[in-house]
N, C-alpha and C positions, 0 to 999 in steps of 0.2 A: 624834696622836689614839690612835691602835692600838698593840699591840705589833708591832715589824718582823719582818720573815719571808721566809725566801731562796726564790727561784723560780729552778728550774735546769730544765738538759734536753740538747740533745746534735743537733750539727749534723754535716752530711755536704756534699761535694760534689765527690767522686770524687776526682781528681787534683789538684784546684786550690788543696784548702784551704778554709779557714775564716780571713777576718782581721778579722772580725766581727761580733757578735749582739747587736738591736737587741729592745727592748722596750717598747711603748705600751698605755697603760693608760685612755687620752683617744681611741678609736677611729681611729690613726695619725696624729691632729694634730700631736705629738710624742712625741719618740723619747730614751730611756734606753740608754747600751750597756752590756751585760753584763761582764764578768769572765770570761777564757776560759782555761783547762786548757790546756798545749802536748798534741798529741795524741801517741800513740807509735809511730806509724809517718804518713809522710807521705797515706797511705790509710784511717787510725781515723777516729772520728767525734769529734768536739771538744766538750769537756765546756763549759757556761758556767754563770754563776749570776748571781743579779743581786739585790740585796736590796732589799726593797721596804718603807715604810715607809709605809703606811696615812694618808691624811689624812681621810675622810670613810669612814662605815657601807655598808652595800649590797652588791648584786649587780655586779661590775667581767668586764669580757673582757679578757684578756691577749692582747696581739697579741706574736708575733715575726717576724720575719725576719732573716737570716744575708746578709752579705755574702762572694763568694768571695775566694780569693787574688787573683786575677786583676782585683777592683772592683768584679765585677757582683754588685748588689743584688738580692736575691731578689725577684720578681713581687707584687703583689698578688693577682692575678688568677690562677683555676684556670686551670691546663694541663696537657693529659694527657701520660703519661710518654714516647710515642711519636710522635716521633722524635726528638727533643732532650734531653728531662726534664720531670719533673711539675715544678708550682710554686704556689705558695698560701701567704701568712703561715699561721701556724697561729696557732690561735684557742680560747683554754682560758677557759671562765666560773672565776670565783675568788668568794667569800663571804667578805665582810670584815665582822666583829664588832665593837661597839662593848667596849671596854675595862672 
């Protein structure tokens, strides 16, 4: 439908890594994985990108979430950063044009 167009952005999670970044465009019903950057020290943030190829017009929310080294899937669900770690997909509105 669209012209395609890369969505990137940059994951952290301390010591454990990054071994991958997830992206849903259907409000989590399913999941797209990203493309990820090796980072340059085992404590950088991890670059990913994911290209996204338009199939319908409108207003779309990009969901992500990052899994760790270690397997654990990042939360849905707000959590404050005290005493474990924050956690929440992150949630970017996006404006897709018709061609």
């Amino acid at each position: 439908m669209g012209e395609s167009a890369w969505i990137a952005g940059v994951a952290w999670a301390g010591d454990r890594g990054i071994s991958a970044v997830e992206l849903s465009l259907d409000g989590g019903r399913t999941w797209q994985r990203a493309r990820l950057q090796k980072p340059l020290s085992p404590y950088a943030w991890t670059q990913w990108a994911y290209r996204y190829e338009p199939d319908t017009p409108g207003t779309k929310t990009v969901l992500c979430r990052a899994t760790d080294g270690r397997g654990a899937v990042q939360e849905r669900g707000r959590r404050e950063p005290h005493p474990v770690g924050a956690t929440r997909y992150h949630a970017v509105p996006i404006k897709v044009s018709a061609a």
